[in-house]
C-alpha positions in Angstrom: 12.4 -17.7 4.2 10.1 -20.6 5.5 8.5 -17.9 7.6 7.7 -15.9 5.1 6.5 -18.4 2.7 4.3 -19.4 5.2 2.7 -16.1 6.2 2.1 -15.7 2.5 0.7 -18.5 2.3 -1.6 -18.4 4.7 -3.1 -15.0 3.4 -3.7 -16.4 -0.1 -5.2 -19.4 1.6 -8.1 -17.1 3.6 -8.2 -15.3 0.1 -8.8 -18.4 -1.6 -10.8 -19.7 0.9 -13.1 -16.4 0.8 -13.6 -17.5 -2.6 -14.8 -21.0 -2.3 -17.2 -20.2 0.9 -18.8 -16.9 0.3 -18.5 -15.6 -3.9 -15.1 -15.4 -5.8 -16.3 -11.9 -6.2 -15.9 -11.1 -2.6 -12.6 -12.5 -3.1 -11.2 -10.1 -6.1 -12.6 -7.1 -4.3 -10.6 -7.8 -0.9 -7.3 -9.3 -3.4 -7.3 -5.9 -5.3 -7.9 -3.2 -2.3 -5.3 -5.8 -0.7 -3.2 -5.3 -3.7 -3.4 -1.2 -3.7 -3.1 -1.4 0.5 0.3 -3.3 0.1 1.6 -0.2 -1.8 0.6 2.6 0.7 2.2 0.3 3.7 5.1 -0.3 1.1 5.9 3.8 0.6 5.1 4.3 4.6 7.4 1.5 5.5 10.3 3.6 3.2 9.8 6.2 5.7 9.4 5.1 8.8 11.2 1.5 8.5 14.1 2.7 6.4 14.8 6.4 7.4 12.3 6.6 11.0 10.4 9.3 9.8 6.5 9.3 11.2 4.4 10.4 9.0 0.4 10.6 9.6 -0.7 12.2 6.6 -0.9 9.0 4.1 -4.1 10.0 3.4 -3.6 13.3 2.1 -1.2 11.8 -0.3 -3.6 9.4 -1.2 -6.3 12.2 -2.0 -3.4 13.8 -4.4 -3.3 10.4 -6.4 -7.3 10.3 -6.6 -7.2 14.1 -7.7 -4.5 13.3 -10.8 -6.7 10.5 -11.9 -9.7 13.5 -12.4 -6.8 15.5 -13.8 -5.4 13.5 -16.6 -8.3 11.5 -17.8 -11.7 13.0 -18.0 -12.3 14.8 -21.1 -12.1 18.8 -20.6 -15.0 20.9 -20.2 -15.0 23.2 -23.1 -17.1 26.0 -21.6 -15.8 25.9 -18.3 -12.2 26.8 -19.8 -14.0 29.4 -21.8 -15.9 31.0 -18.9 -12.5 31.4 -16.2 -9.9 28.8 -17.4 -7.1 31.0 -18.5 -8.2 33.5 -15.5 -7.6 30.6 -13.0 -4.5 29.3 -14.3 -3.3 33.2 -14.4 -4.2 33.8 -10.6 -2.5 30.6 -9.6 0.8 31.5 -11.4 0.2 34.8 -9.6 -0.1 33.4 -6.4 3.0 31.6 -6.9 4.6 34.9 -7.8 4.0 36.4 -4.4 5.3 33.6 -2.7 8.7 33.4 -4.3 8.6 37.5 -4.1 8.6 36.2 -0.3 10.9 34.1 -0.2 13.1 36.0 -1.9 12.6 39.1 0.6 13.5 37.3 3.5 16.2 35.7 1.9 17.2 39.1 0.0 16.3 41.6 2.9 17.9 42.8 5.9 17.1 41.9 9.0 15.0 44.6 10.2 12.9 45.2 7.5 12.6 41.9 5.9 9.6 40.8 8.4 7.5 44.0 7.8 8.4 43.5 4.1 7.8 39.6 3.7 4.1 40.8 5.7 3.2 44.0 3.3 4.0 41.3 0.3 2.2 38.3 1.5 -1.1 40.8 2.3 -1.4 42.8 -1.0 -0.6 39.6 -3.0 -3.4 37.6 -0.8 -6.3 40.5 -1.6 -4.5 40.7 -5.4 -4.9 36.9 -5.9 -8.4 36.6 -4.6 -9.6 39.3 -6.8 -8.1 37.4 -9.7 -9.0 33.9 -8.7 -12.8 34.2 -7.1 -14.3 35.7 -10.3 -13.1 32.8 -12.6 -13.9 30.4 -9.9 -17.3 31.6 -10.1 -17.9 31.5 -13.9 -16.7 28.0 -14.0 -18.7 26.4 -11.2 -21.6 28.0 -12.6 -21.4 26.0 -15.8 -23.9 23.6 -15.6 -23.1 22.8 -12.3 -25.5 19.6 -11.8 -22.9 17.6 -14.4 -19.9 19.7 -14.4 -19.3 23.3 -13.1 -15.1 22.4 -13.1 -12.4 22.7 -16.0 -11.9 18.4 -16.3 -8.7 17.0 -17.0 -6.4 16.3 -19.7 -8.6 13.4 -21.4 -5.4 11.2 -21.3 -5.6 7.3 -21.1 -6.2 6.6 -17.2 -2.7 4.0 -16.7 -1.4 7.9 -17.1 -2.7 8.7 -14.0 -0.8 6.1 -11.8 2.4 7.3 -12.4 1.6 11.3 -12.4 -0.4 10.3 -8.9 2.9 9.7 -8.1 4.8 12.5 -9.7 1.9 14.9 -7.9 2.3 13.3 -4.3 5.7 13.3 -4.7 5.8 17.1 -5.1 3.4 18.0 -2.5 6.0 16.0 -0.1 8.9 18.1 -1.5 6.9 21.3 -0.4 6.2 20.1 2.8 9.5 18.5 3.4 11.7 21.8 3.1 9.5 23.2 5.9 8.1 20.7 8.3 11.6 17.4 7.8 13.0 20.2 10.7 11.1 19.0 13.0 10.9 15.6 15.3 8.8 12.6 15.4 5.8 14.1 17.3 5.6 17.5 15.8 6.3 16.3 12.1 3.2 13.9 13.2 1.3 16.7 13.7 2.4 19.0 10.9 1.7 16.2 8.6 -1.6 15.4 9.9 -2.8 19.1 9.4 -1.5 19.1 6.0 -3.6 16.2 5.6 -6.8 18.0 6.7 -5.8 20.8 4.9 -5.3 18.6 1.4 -8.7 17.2 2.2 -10.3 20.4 2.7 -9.3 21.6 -0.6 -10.4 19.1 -2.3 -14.1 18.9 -0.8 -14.2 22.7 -0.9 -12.7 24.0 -4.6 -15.7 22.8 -6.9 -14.0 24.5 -10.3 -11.0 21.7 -9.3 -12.5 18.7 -9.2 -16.0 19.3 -8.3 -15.7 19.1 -4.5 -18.2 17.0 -2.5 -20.2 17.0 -5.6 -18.0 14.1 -6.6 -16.2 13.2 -10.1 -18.4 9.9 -11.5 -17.9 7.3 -14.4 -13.9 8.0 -14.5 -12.1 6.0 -17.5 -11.2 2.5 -17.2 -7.9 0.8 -18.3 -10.1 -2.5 -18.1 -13.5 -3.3 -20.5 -16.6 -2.6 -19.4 -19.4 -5.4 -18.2 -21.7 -4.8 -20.4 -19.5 -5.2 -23.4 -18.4 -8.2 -22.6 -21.5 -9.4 -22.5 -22.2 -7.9 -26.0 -19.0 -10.0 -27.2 -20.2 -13.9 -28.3 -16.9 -15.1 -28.4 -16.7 -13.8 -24.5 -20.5 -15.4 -23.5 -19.5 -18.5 -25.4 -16.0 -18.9 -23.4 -18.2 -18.0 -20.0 -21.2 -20.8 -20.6 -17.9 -23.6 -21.5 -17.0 -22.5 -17.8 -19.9 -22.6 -16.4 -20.6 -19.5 -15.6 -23.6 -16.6 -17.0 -21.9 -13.8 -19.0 -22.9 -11.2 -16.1 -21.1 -13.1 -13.6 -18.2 -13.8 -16.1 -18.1 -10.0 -16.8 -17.6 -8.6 -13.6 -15.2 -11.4 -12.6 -12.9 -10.9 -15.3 -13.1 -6.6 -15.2 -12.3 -7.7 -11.3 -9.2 -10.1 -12.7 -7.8 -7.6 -15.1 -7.5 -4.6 -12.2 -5.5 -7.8 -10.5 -3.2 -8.3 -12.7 -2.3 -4.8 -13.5 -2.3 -4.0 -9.7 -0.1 -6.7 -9.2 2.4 -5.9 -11.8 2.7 -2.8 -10.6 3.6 -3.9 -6.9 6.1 -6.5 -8.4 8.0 -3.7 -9.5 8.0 -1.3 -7.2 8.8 -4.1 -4.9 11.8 -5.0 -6.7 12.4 -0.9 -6.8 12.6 -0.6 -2.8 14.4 -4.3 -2.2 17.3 -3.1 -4.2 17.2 0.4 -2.7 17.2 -1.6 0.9 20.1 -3.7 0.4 22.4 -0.6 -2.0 24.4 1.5 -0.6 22.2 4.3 -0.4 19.3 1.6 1.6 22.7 0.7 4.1 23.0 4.9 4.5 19.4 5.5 5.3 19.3 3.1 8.0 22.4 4.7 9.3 21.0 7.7 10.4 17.6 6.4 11.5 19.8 4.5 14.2 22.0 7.0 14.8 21.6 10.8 13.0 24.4 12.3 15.2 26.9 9.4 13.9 25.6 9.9 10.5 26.2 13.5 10.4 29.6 13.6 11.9 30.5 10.9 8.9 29.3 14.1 6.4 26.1 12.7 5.3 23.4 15.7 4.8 20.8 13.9 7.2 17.7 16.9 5.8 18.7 15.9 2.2 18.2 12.2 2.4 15.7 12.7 4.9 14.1 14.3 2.2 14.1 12.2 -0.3 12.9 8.8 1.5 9.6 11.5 2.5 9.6 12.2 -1.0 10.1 8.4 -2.9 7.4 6.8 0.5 4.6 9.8 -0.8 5.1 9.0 -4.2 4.2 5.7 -3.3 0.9 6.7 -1.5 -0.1 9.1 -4.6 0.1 6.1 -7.0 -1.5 3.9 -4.4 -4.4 6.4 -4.6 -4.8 7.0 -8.1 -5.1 3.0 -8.5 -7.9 2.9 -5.5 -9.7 6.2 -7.6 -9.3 4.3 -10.8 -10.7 1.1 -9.1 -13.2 2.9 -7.5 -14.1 5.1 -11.2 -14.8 8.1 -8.8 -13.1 10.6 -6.6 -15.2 11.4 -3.6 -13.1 13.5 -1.3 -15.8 12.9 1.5 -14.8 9.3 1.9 -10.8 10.1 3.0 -10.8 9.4 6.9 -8.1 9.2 8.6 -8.4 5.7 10.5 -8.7 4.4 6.8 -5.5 6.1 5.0 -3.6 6.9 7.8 -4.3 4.5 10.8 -4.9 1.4 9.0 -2.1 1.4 7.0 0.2 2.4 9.8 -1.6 -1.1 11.1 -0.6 -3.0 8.3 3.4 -1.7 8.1 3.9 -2.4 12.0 1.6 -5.9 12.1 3.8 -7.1 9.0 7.6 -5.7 10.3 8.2 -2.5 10.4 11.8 -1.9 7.9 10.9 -5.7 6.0 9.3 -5.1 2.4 8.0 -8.4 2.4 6.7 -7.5 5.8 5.0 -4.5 4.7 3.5 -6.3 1.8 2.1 -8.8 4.0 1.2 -6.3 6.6 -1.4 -5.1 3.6 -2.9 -8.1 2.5 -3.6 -9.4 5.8 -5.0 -6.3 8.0 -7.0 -5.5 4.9 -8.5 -9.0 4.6 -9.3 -8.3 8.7 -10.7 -5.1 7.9 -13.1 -6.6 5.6 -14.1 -10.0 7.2 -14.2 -9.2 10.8 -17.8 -7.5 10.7 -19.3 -10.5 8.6 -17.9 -12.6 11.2 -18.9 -10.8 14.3 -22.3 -10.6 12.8 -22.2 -14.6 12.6 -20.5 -14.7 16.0 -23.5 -12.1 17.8 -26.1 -14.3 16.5 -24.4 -17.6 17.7 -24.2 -16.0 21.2 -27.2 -14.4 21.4 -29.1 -17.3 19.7 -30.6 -18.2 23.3 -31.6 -15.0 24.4 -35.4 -14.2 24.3 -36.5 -11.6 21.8 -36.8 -7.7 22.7 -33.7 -8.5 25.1 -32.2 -5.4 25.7 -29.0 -7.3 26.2 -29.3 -9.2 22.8 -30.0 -5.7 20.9 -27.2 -4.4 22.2 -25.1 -7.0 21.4 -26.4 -7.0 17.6 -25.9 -3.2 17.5 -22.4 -3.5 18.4 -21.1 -5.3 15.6 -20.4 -2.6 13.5 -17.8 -2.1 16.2 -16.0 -5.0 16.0 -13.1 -3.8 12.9 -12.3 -1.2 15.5 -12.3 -3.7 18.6 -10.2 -6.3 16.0 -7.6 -3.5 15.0 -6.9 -2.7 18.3 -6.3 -6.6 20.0 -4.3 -7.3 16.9 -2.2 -4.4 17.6 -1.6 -5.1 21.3 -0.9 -8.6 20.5 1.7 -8.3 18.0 3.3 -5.6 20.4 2.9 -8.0 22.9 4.4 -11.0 21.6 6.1 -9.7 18.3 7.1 -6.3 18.3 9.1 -6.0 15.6 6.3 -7.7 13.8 5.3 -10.8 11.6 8.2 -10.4 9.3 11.2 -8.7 12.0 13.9 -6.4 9.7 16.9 -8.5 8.7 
């Protein structure tokens, strides 16, 4: 416990201590991506620190939060519905026809017909769906494509969002559970990471959905905006007793309120997965990630609960995303990378301890704060050392230009060195 206090401690203190030497804003920014981080580490340690299951695709899970943000709370386009909405929603429910014609033909079928008819099904229902789907698809995008040119969302209050991110993630990871949980570590690695892509690729590429790389701009906000708080006296008054001018007030307290709703909703999903951990269900999980044959032999369905830990860790992700999108008040598919969602917070759950909560918690705040700080602090550290060199040194340029380097150089010592020295990380499973 004094462990942990301490390594807690110590993070708040470099947050705290970002505040006082550079801007307090600087200091909300890396608290509340630190915040949103801890939660994608949290639902990735689920599955690879409770149940072993290696998963690479975070980000694509993380892209199905952004997308349910679009989806619930901007205001619908009117037009665009009227132009191909009830044409696209028909060719999807189509679409999903032919694939439970499918499966039920392989399922239903004999054995030597089933392939050839599962094939003749899958073909004519392709060519059928396109036909229905790319005419609507077109009508829609071509609605004043500059602003809109997609069918908006629900026009819901945007807190919605966080828990259908969720809800959304979570069934994506269902669908790709019941085909690729077969497999083992390395090749569900890969199968998720092509998912990934293939989530990501969607996204960029289907305009009438959420406007692709065109981006979605000015999303709602669960928190005021800055410039009506400095419209309010009572807020400018309270500001100038502190100190402080309303417009750096303003975007200090928006910052705050995303803090405290971020952090409520870690608290409790924290609480959620320590009394999963320590239940009998937590004590079953880690049963079969130490031993599946044992676990199986006992009578426990190792695909079903395999299942559901991909399922609840996903869900995680999807909410962690919608919060970032909503932080963010845009989804911009072009910005998912994979070092970021996917390698970073893998990072961050095996830095902290992998199967620890706490651990993965801490894991988030602390690589985070890394990720952010170390350039600033190369940048300081290249001029120190090349603050003796003569100018137009080709040494000295090439020492400046390689700062923007240094996250990737950081990342990677940290990594050995917690390998090295702690491998079961900063906060070791109990």
């Amino acid at each position: 416990m004094t462990r942990t206090i301490g390594l807690f401690a110590l993070v708040a203190a470099l947050i705290l201590g970002t505040g006082f030497l550079q801007s307090w804003n600087s200091a909300l920014i890396i608290l509340n991506m630190g915040l949103v981080s801890a939660i994608m580490a949290l639902g990735v340690n689920l599955q690879w620190g409770l149940a072993g299951l290696f998963n690479v695709g975070v980000m694509g899970f993380v892209a199905v939060g952004g997308l349910a943000v679009v989806l619930v709370s901007m205001a619908p386009v009117p037009e665009a519905w009227d132009a191909g909405g009830p044409r696209v929603i028909g060719a999807i429910l189509f679409g999903i026809a032919v694939v439970v014609a499918a499966v039920l033909a392989w399922k239903k079928l004999g054995t030597g017909v089933r392939g050839w008819a599962v094939a003749a099904i899958t073909l004519v229902g392709f060519f059928l769906y396109r036909a229905l789907l790319d005419p609507a698809v077109d009508a829609i995008e071509a609605v004043n494509p500059a602003a809109t040119g997609y069918l908006g969302g629900l026009g819901l209050p945007v807190l919605l969002a966080w828990p259908v991110g969720g809800v959304m993630a979570a069934g994506v990871a269902w669908a790709i559970g019941k085909t690729a949980l077969g497999l083992r570590s390395d090749y569900l690695a890969i199968a998720t990471l092509g998912i990934a892509e293939i989530i990501i690729a969607v996204l960029k590429n289907e305009d009438w959905l959420a406007r692709g790389v065109k981006n979605v701009i000015g999303l709602p906000r669960p928190v005021p905006y800055e410039i009506d708080l400095q419209a309010d006296p009572g807020f400018v008054e309270t500001a100038g007793s502190l100190g402080l001018d309303a417009t750096t007030a303003s975007t200090l307290a928006v910052k705050l309120g995303y803090s405290l709703l971020f952090t409520a909703v870690l608290v409790v999903l924290l609480i959620l997965a320590q009394l999963a951990l320590k239940s009998p269900w937590g004590r079953m999980m880690r049963a079969i990630r130490d031993n599946e044959t044992a676990a199986e032999a006992m009578g426990k369905d190792v695909t079903r609960r395999h299942l559901q830990i991909f399922v609840l860790g996903c869900a995680l992700c999807g909410m962690a995303g919608a919060m970032m999108t909503t932080l963010d008040g845009q989804l911009t598919p072009g910005t998912y990378q994979p070092l970021r969602y996917t390698f970073l917070v893998w990072v961050m759950v095996i830095v902290g301890g992998s199967g620890n909560n706490l651990g993965a918690v801490l894991g988030g705040f602390l690589i985070w704060f890394l990720w952010v700080q170390v350039e600033p602090m190369g940048q300081f550290a290249m001029n120190l050392i090349t603050s003796g060199m003569s100018e137009g040194s080709a040494v000295k340029a090439h020492l400046q230009d390689s700062v923007q380097h240094m996250r990737l150089l950081t990342m990677g010592v940290i990594l050995l060195l917690v390998l090295r020295f702690a491998p079961r990380g900063l906060l070791p499973e109990k």
